[in-house]
N, CA, C and O of each residue as an XYZ file, in Angstrom:
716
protein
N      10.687     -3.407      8.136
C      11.969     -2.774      7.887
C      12.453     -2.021      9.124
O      13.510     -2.361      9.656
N      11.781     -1.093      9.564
C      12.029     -0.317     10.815
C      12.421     -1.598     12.334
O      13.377     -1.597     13.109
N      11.364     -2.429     12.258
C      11.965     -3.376     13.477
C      13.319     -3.987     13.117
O      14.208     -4.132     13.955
N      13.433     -4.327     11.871
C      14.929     -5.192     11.844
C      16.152     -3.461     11.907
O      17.118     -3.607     12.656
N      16.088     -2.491     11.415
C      16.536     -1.734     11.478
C      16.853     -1.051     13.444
O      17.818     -0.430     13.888
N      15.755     -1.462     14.053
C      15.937     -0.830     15.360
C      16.779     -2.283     16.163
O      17.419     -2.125     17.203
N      16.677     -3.308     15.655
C      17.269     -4.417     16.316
C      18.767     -4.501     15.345
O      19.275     -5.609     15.177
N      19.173     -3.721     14.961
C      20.222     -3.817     14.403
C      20.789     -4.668     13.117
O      21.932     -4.747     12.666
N      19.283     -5.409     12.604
C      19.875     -6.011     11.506
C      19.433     -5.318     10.036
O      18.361     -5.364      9.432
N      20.834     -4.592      9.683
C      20.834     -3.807      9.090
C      20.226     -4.377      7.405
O      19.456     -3.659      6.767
N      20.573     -5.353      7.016
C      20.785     -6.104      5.788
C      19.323     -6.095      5.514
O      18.774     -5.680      4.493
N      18.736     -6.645      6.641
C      17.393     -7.424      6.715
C      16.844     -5.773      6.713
O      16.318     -5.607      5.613
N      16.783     -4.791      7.331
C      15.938     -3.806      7.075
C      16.363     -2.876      5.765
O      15.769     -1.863      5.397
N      17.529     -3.465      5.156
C      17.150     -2.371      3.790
C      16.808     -3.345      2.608
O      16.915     -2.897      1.467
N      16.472     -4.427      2.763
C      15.752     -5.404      1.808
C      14.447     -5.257      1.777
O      13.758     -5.130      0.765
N      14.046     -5.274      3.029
C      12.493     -5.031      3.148
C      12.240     -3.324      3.324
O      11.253     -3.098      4.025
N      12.727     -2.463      2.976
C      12.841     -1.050      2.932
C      12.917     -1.063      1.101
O      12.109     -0.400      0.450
N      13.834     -1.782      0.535
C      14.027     -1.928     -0.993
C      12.703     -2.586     -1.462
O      12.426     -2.450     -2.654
N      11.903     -3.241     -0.717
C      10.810     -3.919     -1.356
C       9.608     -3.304     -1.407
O       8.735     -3.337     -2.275
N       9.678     -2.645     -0.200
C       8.331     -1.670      0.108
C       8.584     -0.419     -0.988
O       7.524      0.173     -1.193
N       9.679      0.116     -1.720
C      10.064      1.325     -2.194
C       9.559      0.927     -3.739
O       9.093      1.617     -4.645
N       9.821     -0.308     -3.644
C       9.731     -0.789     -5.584
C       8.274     -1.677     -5.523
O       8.216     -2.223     -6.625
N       7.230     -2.015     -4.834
C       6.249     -2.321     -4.580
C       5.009     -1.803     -4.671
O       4.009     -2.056     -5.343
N       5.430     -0.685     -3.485
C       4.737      0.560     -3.470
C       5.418      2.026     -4.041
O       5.772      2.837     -3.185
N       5.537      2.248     -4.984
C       6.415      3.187     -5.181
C       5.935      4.810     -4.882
O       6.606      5.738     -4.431
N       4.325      4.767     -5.368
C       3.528      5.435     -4.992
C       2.879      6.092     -3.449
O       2.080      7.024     -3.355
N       3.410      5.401     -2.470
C       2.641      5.360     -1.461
C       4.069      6.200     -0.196
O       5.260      5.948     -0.012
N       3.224      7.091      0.327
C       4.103      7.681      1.338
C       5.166      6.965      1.956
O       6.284      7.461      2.096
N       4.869      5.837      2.327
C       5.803      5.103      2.863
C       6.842      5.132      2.483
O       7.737      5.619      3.173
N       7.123      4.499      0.975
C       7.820      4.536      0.005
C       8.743      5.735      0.355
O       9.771      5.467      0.976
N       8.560      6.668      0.117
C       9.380      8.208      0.875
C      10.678      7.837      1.822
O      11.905      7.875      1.914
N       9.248      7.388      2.555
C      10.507      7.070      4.161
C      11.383      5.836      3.552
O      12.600      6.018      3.536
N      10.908      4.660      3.074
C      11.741      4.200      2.831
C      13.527      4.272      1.878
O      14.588      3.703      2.134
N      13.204      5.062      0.972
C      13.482      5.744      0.336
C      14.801      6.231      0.625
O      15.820      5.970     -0.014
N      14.679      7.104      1.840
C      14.971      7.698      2.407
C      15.676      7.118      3.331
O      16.832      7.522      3.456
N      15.264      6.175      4.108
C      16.101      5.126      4.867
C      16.760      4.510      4.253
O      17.484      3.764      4.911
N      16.899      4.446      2.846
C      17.941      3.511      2.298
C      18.954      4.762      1.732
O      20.060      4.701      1.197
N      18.399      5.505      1.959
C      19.794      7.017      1.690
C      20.915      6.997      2.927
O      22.134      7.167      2.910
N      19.958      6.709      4.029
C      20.603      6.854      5.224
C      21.356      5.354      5.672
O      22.523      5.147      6.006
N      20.878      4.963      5.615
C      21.645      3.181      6.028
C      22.919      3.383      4.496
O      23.925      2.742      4.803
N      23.049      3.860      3.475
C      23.726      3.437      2.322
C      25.001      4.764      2.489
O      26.004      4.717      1.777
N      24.813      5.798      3.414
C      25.434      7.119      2.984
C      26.971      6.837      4.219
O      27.545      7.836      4.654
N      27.265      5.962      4.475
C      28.286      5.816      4.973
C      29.432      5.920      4.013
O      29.340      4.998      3.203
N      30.817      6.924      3.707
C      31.470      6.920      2.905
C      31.236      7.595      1.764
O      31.874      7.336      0.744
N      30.105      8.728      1.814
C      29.236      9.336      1.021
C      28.956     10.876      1.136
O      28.517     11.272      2.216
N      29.162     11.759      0.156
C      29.086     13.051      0.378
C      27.535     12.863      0.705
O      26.738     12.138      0.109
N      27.230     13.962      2.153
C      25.743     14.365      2.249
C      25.309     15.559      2.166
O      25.510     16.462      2.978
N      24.604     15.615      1.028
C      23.664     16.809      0.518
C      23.022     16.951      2.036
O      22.544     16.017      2.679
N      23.128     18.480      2.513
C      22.157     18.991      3.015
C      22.183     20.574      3.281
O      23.203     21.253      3.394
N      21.014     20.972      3.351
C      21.034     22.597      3.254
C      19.422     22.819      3.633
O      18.732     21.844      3.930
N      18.995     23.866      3.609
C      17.675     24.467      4.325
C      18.173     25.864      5.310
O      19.273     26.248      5.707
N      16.827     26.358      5.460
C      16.463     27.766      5.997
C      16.978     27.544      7.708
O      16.691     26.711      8.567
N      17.901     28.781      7.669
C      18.207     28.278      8.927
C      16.998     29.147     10.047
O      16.252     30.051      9.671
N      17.057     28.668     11.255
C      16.141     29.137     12.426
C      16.336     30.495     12.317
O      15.330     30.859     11.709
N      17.018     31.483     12.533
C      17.032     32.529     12.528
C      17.397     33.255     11.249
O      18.094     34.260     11.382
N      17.037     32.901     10.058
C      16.923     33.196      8.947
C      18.379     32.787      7.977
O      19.249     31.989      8.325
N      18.353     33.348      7.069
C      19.097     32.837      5.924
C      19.250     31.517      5.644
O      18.126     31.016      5.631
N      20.012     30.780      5.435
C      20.055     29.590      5.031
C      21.714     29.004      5.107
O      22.782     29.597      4.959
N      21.346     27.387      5.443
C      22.369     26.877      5.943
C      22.905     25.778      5.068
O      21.942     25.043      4.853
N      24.036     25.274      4.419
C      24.523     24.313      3.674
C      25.318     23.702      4.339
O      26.162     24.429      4.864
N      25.449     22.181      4.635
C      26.753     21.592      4.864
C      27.915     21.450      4.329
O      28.896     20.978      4.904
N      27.850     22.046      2.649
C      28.923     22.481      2.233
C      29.918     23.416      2.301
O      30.981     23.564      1.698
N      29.272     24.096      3.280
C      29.952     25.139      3.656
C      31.272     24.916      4.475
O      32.371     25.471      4.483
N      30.645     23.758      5.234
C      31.516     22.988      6.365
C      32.572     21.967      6.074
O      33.019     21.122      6.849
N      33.042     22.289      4.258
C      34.192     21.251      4.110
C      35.135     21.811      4.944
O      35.102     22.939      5.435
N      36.366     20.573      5.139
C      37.113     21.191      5.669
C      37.265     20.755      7.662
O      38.230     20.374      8.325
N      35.740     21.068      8.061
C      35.601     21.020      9.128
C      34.907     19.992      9.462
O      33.948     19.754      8.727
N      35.234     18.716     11.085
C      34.403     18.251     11.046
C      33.311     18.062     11.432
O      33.628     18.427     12.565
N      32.072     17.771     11.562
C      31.021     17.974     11.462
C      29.650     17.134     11.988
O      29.457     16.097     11.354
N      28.856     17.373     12.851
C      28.083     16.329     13.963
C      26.462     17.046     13.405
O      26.007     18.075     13.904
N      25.927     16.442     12.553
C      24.825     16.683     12.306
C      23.312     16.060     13.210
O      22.965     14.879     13.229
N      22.716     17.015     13.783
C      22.245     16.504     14.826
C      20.692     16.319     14.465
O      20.491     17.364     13.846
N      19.471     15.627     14.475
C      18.128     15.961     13.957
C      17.617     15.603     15.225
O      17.753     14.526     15.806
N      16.898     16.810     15.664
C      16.388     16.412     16.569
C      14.772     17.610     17.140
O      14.228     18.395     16.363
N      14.466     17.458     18.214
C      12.656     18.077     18.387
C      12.497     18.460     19.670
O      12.476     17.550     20.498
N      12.335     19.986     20.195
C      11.976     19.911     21.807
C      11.086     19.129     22.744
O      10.917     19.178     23.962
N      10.616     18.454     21.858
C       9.724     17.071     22.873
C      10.682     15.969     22.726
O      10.153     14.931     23.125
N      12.134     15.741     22.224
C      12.793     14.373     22.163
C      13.336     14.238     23.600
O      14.358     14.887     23.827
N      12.835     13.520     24.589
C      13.650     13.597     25.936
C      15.020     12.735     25.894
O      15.758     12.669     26.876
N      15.375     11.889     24.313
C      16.854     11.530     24.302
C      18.012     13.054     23.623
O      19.233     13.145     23.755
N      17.268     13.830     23.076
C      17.740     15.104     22.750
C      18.949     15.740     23.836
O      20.151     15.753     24.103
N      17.524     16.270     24.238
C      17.580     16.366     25.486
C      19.063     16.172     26.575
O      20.042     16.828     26.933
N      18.517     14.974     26.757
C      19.976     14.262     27.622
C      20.996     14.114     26.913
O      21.928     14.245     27.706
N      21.412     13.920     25.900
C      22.456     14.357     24.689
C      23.218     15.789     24.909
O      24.390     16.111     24.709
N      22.433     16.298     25.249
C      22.939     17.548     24.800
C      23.686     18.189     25.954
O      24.026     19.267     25.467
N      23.975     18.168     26.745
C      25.383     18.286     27.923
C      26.203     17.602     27.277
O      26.673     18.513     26.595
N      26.783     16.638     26.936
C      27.836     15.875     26.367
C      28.052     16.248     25.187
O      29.208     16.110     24.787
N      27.073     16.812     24.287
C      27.767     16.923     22.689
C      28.258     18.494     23.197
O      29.443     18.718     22.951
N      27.610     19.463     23.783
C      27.745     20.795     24.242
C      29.152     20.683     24.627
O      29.994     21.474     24.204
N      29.466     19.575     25.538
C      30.904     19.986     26.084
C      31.935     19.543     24.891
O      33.073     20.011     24.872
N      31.612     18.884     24.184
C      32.117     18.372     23.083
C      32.507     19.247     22.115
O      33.500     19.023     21.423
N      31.898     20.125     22.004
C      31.347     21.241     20.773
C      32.828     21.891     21.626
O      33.965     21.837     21.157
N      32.529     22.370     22.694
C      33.445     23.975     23.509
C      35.096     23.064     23.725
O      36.016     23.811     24.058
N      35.419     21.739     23.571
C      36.311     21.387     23.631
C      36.958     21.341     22.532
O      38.110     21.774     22.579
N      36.527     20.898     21.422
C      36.856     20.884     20.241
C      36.297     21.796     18.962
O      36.576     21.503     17.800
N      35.623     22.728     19.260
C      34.736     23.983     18.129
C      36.625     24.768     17.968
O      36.608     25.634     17.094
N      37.332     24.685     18.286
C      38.459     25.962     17.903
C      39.413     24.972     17.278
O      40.528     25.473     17.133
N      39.296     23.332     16.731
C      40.420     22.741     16.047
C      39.426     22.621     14.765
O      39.881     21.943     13.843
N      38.547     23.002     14.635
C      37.469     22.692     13.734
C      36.284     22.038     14.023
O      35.686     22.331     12.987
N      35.579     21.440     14.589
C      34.496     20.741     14.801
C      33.311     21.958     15.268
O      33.237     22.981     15.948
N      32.562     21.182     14.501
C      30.975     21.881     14.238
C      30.141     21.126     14.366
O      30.247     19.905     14.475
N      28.663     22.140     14.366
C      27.363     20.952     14.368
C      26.553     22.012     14.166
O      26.475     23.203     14.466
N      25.737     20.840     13.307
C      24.769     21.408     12.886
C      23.323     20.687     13.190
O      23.145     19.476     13.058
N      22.104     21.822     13.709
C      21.067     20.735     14.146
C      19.685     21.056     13.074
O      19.378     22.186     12.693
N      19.141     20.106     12.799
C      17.982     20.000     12.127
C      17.181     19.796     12.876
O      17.223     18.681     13.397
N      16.256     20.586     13.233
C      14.951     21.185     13.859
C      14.309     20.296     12.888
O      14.483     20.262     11.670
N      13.276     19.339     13.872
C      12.270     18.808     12.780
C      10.942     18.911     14.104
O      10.368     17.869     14.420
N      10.577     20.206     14.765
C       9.638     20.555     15.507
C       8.205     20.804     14.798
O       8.460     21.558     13.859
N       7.189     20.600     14.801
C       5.959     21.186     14.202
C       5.161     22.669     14.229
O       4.955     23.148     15.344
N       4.854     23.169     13.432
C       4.689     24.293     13.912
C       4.024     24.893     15.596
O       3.307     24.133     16.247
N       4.348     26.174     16.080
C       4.269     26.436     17.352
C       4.823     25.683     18.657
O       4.368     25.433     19.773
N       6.020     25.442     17.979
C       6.945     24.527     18.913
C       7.748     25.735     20.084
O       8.047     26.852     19.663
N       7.953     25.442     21.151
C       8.872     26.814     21.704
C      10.126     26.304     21.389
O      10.839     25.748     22.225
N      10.494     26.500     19.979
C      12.004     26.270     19.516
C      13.233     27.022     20.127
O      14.386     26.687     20.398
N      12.603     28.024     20.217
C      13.755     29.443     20.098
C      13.738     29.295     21.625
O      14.848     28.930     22.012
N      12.734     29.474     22.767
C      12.895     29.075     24.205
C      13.525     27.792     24.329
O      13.818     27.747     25.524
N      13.862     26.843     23.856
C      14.293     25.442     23.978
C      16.047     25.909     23.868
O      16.919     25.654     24.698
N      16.220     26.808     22.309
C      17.829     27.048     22.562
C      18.319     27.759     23.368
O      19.509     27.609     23.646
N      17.539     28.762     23.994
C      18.059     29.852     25.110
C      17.813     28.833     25.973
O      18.551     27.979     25.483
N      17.147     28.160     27.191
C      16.874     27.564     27.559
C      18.342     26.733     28.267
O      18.931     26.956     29.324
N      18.625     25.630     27.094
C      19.906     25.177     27.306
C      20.852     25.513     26.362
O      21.358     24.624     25.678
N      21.253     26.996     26.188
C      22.177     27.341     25.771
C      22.620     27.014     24.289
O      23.836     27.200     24.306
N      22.357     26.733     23.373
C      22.564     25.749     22.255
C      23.275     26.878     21.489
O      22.616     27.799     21.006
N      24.485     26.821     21.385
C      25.227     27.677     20.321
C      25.284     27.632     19.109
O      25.863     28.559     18.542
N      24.765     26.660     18.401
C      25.103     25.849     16.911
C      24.323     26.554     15.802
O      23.392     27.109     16.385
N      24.233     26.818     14.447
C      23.156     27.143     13.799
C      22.288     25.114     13.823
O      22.570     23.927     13.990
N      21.167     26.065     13.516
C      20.201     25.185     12.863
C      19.154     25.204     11.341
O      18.941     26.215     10.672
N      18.746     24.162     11.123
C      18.079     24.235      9.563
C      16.795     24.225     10.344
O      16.859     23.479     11.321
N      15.769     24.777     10.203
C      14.675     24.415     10.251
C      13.523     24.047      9.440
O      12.886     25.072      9.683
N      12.675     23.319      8.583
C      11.970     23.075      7.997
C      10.217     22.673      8.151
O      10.256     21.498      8.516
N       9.143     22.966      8.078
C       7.960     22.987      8.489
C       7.999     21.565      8.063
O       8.808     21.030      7.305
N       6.772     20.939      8.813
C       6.380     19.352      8.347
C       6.822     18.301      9.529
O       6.439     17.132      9.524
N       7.895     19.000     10.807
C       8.150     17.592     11.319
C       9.213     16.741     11.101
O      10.323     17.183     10.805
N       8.940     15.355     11.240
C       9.127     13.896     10.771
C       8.614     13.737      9.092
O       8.965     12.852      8.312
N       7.778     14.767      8.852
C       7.331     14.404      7.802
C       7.746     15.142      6.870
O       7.297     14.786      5.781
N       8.633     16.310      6.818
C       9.375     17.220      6.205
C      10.159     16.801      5.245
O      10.481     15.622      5.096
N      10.551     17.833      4.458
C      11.207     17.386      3.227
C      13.058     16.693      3.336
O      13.552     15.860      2.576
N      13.862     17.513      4.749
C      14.616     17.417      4.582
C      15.029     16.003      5.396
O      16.029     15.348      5.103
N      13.692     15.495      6.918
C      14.026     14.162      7.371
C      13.432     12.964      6.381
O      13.845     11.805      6.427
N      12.589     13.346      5.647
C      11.727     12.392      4.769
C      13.182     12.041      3.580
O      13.210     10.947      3.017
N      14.264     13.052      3.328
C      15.104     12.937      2.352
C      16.109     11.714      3.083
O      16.720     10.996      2.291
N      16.256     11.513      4.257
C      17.709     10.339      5.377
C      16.422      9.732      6.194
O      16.598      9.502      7.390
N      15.313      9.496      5.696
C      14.163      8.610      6.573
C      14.474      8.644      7.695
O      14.648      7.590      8.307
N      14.641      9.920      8.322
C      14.546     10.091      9.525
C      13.116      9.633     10.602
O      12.086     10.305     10.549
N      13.232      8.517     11.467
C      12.283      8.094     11.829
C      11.846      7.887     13.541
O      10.833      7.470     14.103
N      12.976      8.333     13.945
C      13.061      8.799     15.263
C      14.380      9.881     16.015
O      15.214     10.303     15.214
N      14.460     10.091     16.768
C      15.257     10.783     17.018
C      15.894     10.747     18.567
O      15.570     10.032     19.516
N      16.613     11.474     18.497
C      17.526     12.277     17.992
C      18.296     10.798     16.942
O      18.528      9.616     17.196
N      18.493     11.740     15.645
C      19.281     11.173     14.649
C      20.538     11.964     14.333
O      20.356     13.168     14.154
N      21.862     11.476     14.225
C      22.814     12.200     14.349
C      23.837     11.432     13.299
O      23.604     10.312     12.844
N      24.686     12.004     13.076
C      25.634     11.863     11.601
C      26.791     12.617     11.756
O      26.806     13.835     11.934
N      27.911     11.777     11.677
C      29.457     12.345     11.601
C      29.777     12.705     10.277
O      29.497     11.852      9.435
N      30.267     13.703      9.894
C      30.916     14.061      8.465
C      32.322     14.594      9.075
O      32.664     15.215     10.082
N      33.063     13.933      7.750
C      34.474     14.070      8.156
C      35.200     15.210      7.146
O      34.559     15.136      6.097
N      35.792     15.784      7.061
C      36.763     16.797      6.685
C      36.397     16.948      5.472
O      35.871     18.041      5.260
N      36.504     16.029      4.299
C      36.375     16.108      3.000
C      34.377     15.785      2.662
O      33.919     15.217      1.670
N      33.612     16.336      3.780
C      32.509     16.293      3.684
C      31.767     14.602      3.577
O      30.601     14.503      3.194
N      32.394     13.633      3.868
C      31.846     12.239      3.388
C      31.127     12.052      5.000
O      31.445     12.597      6.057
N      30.184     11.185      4.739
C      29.826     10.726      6.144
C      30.854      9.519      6.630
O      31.136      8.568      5.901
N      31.278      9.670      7.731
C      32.345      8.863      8.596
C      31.127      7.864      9.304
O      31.301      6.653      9.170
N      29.901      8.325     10.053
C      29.226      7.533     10.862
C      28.235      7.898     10.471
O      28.100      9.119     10.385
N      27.022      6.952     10.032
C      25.419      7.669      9.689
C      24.366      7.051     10.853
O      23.146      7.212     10.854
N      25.000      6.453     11.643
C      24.394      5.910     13.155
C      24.878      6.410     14.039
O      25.426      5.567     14.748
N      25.005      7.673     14.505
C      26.070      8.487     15.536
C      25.402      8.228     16.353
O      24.177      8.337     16.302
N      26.340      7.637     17.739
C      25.602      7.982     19.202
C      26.650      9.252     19.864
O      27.515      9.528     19.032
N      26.735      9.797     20.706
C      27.213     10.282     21.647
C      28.572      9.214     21.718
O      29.400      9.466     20.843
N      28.680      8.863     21.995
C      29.865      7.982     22.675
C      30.914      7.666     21.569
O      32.106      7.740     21.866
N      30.519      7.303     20.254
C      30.377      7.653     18.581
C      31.367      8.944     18.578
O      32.563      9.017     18.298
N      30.648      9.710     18.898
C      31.355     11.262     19.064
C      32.477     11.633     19.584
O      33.371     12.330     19.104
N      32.349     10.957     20.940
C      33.460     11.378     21.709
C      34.857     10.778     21.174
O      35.926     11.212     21.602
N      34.788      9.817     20.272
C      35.466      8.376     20.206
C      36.076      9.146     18.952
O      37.201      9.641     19.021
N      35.204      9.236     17.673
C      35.481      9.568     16.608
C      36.031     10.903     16.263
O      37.042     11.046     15.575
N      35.332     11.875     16.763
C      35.633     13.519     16.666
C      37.210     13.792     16.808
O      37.902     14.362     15.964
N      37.664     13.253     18.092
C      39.213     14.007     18.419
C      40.391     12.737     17.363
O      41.621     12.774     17.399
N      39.781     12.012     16.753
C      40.568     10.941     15.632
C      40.244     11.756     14.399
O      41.074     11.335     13.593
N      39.594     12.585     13.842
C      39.011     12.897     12.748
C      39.898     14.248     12.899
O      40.827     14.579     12.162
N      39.642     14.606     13.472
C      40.311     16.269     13.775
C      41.810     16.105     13.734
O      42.427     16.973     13.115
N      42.710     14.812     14.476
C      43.791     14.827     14.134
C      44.175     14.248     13.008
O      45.355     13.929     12.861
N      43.311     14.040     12.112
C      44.186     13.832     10.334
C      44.299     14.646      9.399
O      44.885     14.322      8.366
């Protein structure tokens, strides 16, 4: 499922993602799969998400109707993070005052230097953070399976793009903002 999914054939990896889920229903995998078929299917789709944010209280994407919205999952060891993040940053300071937001899901393991990673390069955004990783409740919920994983939500909270790249962003964001 994951190889036809990384080679782009989408069909072919949520069949064999649907088979492994109803097969094994029991078995961790199953989870991720699960989960990957939340994420390959949530195009056009309100997305539940919420969790403890990094510096306490707690964060909902519902909060963010209205506004649109670049959900980012990502880990201070992702070196595509990483390089992402000058371009969504300038992205954010160009367009954060017509509405556009982001939100990042920390999926670091414990004793990660999280908090040095956002001072570091500046990262203005809240974040969710959740213990577990990759293996956490809230990437295990969009089978998050590598990263950086990223997701457009559009105004009325639906996902617009559940395969966001950067370029995705630049393209989509200032079209979304003017409707």
């Amino acid at each position: 499922a994951m190889a036809h999914e990384f080679t782009g054939e989408v069909d072919e990896a949520k069949d064999w993602y649907t088979r492994l889920s109803q097969s094994h229903a029991d078995a961790p995998a199953a989870t991720v799969a699960n989960g990957a078929l939340r994420r390959l299917n949530l195009t056009g789709k309100r997305m539940q998400l919420s969790g403890p944010g990094l510096t306490g209280g707690s964060i909902d994407l519902a909060q963010y109707r209205g506004k649109v919205v670049a959900v980012l999952f990502w880990a201070t060891w992702c070196r595509p993070c990483t390089e992402d993040l000058p371009q969504i940053k300038e992205l954010y300071q160009k367009h954060h005052s017509q509405g556009f937001e982001v939100i990042g899901v920390n999926v670091d393991s414990p004793g990660a230097p999280i908090q040095q990673y956002i001072q570091q390069y500046q990262v203005p955004w809240p974040h969710i953070h959740e213990e577990g990783g990759l293996q956490g409740n809230i990437a295990q919920q969009y089978g998050v399976i590598t990263l950086p994983t990223m997701f457009l939500v559009g105004k009325n909270g639906a996902v617009v793009n559940a395969a966001a790249t950067v370029d995705d962003f630049k393209r989509q964001v200032p079209e979304l903002l003017g409707q």
